[in-house]
N, C-alpha and C positions, 0 to 999 in steps of 0.2 A: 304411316310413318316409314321415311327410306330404311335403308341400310344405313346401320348405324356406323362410324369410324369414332376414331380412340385417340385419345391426347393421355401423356402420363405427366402427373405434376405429384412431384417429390414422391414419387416411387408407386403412385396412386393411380391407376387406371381409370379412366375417367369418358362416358362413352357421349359422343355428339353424334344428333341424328339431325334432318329435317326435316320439319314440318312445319306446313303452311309458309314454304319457300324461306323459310328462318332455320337457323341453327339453333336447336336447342341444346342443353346441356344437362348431364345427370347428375343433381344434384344430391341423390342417395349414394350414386359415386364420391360427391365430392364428401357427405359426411363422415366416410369412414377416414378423413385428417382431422376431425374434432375427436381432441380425447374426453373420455368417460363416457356416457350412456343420451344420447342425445339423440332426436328424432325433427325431422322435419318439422311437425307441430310444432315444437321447443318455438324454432325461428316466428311460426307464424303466430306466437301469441303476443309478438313485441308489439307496441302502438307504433315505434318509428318502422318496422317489418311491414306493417301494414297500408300504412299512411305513403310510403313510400310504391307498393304497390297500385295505390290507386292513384298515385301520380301517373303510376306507367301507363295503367288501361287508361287513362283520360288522355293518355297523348296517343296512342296506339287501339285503339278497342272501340268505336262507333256504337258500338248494342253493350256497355257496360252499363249496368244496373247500377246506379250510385244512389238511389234509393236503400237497396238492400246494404251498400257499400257503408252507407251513415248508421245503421244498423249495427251490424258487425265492428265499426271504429268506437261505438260510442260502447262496447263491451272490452276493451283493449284495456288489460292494466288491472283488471280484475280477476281473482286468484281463482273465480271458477270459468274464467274465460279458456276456451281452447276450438280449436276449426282445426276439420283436414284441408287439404288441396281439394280433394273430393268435392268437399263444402261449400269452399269457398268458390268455386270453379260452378257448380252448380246455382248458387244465390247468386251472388255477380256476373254470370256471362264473362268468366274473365277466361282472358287468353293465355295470360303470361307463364302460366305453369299450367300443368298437367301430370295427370296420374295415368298411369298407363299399366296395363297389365299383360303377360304372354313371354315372348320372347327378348324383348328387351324391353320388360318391364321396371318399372320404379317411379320417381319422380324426376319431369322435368322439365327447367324455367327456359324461358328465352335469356336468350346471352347476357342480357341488359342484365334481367333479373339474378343470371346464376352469378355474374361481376359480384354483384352486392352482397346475395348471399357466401362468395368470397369472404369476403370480410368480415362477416359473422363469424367466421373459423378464425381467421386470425389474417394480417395487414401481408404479412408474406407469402401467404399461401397465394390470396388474392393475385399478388404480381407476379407470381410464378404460372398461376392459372392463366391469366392473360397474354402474359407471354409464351405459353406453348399455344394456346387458343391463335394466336395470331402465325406462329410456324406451321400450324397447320391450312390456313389459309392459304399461306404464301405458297405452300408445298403443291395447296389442289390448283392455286392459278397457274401455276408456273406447269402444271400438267396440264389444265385445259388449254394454253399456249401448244403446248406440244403438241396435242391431239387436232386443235385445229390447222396449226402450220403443216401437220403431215396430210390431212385433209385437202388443203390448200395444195397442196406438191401433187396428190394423188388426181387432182381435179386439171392442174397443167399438166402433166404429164398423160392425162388421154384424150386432152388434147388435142392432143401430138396423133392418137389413134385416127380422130377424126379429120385432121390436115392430108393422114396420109390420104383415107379415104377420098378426101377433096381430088385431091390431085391427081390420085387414079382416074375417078370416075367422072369429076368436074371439071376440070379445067383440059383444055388439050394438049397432048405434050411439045413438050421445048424445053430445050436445054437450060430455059434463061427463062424468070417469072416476069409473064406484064406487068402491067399495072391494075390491069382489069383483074387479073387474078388475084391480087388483095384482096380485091370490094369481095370476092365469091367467099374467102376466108372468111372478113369481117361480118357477112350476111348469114353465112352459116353458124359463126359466134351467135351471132343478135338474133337468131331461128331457138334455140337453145335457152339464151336468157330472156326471149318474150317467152319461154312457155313456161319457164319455173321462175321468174319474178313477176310478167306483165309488164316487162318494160327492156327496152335496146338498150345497147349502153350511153348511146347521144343522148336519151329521152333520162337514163339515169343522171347522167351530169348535171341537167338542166335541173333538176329535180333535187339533188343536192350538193348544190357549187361549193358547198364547205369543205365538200372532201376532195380537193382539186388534186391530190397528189395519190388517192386512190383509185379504183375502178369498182363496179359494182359486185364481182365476183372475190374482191380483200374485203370487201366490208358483208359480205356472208356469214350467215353463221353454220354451225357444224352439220346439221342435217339439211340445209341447202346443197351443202358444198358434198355431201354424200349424193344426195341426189343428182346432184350436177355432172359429178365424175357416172354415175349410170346413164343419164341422158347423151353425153358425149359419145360411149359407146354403141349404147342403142344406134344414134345418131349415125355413126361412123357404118356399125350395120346395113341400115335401112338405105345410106347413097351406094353402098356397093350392089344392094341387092333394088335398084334404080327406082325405088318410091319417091315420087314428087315432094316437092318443098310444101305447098298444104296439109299434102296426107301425113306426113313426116313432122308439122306440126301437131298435127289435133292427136296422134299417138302420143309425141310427148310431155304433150299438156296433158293428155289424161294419165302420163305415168308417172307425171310429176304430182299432180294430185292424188292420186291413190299413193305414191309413198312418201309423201311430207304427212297426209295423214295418218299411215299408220308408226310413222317415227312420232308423230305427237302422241300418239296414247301411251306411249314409256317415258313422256317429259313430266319431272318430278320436278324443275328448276328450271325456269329458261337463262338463269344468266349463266348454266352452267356448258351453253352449246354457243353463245352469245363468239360475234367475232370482236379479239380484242384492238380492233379499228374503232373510231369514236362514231364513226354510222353504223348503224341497224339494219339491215337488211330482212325482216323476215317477209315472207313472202303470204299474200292472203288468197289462195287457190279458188276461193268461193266468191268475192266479189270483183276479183280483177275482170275488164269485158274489154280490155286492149286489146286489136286483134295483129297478125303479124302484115308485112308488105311482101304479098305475092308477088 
């Protein structure tokens, strides 16, 4: 389970973590807004509590036990009925809640589930709950916006590192750029992004003409575009210090591979590194076999 973050609804501190790339919510947080002496269980001895959860795992949950699920509904309503989460999580394969124990322990539903159990507590708390639940969304989009746009700025601007390089070492001097000396620009761009996508930028347009007003380098996502700004450097390195264009690839193919891999083992969420372009770019290190034009 990540690090948890915090929503307060009517003065109630209320903790959401994820797991299993879903937002859950703590719903032992949210009971201390019911007054008098009320526990979890209370909720789940309802038939409609119930029945309502096994609506969810049938829409959401593939390996739910609805065997044991007819079991458990057909005891609903009866005065010696009662199940934990524990229980119920254990007989049914269900997902929607969980118990959890340690540091951020307690119970907690998927959002869908914790909405509802909203309303158990009462019809305002509910739309108070949803309505911070969603400030808090907007809050982390609009920071992962940020973090990728300055990603994006970091990635043009060394760029700029690797142009100088060009010009030093590539191109010969004059006051005034050919034309030829684009194409060495452009080829040294497309050296770069065949080694961390598997593909030039021509060969990306072709590939997705929907995105006609981006390039393959906007529609990156965060640890591309991390990698991207080291490669440029690297890059910029390797033509001053006069390594050929092969060798100068198969380096940065292999270091673009060794660190998208080791940025994947800290991914808890991918839409949370995702570029907010409506193309995708993640790159797949292990089956791309494009090779570059020497």
């Amino acid at each position: 389970m990540a690090k948890k973050r915090e929503i307060n609804v009517q003065n109630i501190p209320i903790a959401v973590v994820d797991h299993n790339n879903s937002d859950y919510i703590s719903i032992t947080d949210m009971l201390k807004a019911k007054e008098g002496d009320y526990f979890v269980e209370h909720w789940l001895r309802n038939r409609n509590t119930v029945e309502f959860l096994g609506i969810w795992e049938s829409i959401n949950n593939a390996g739910f036990n609805y065997v044991e699920f007819d079991v458990i509904k057909s005891h609903t309503g009866l005065n010696s009925f009662k199940i934990s989460v524990k229980e119920w999580a254990a007989r049914t394969n269900a997902i929607g809640l969980i118990a959890k124990a340690g540091r951020y322990g307690g119970t907690y539903a998927h959002k869908d589930i914790a909405f509802e159990f909203g309303s158990w507590i009462s019809p305002a708390f509910k739309l108070y709950l949803i309505k911070e639940f969603q400030r808090l969304k907007e809050i982390e989009s609009n920071t992962h916006h940020l973090e990728w746009n300055f990603r994006r700025s970091l990635a043009a601007t060394n760029y700029r590192i690797q142009t100088d390089a060009i010009k030093e070492k590539l191109i010969p001097w004059s006051d005034t750029l050919q034309k030829s000396d684009v194409y060495i620009y452009a080829e040294e761009a497309d050296l770069v992004n065949l080694a961390l996508f598997g593909l030039t930028a021509k060969q990306w347009k072709e590939q997705y003409p929907e995105a006609a007003t981006g390039t393959i380098r906007d529609c990156a996502d965060t640890h591309s575009l991390i990698v991207l700004s080291n490669l440029e450097n690297l890059n910029a390195v390797w033509i001053r210090q006069g390594i050929g264009k092969k060798e100068r690839y198969e380096m940065m193919r292999e270091a673009a591979i060794n660190q998208l891999t080791s940025l994947q083992k800290y991914l808890a969420d991918p839409s949370t590194i995702e570029s907010p372009n409506k193309t995708k770019i993640l790159p797949d290190n292990k089956t791309l076999t494009l090779r570059p034009p020497y």
